[in-house]
VEXDREN-20293 format. One record per residue (C-alpha): x, y, z. Coordinates in steps of 0.25 Angstrom, whole numbers, plus 5000, padded with zeros to 4 digits. Last residue first. Layout:
% VEXDREN-20293
XYZ ...
This chain:
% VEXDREN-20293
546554125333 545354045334 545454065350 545354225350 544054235340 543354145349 543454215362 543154355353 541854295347 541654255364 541754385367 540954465357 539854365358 539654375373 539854505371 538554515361 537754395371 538054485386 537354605377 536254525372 536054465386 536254605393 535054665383 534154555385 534154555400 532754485400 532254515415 530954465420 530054505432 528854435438 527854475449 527654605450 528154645436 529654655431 529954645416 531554675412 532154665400 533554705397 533654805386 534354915392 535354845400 535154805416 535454655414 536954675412 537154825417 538654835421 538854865436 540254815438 540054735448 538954665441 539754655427 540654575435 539754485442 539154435429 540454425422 541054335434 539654265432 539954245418 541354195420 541054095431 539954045422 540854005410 541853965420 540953855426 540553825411 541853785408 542053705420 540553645417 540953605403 542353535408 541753455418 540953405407 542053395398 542853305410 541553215411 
C-alpha cells in the first residue's frame, strides 16, 4: 500500500507542475494552442481542434529536459 500512496503523491506533483506551467504560459500570453500548424475545424454544429504544432513543440522540450535531468544524475 505505501508504493501506491507513493505513485499518486508523485503523480500529484507531476500534475501540480503541469498546471503551474499551464498558468504561467497564460499569464504571460505565450501561444500554445494558437501556433501555425494547429488544426482547427468549426461548422455549425461541431468543432475540433488538433493542436499538433504545440504538442510537437511541448514533446522536443520535453525531450530536451528530461535528456538533461538524466544526463545530471549518471554523474
Amino acid at each position: 500500500m505505501p508504493t501506491t500512496a507513493r505513485i499518486f503523491l508523485i503523480l500529484g506533483v507531476i500534475f501540480l507542475l503541469i498546471g503551474g506551467g499551464l498558468y504561467l504560459a497564460a499569464k504571460l500570453n505565450l501561444p500554445l494552442g494558437r501556433l501555425p500548424g494547429d488544426i482547427r475545424i468549426q461548422t455549425e454544429n461541431f468543432s475540433c481542434f488538433f493542436p499538433l504544432a504545440t504538442m510537437i513543440l511541448l514533446s522536443v522540450i520535453l525531450t530536451i529536459i528530461l535528456n538533461v535531468i538524466v544526463r545530471l544524475l549518471r554523474k
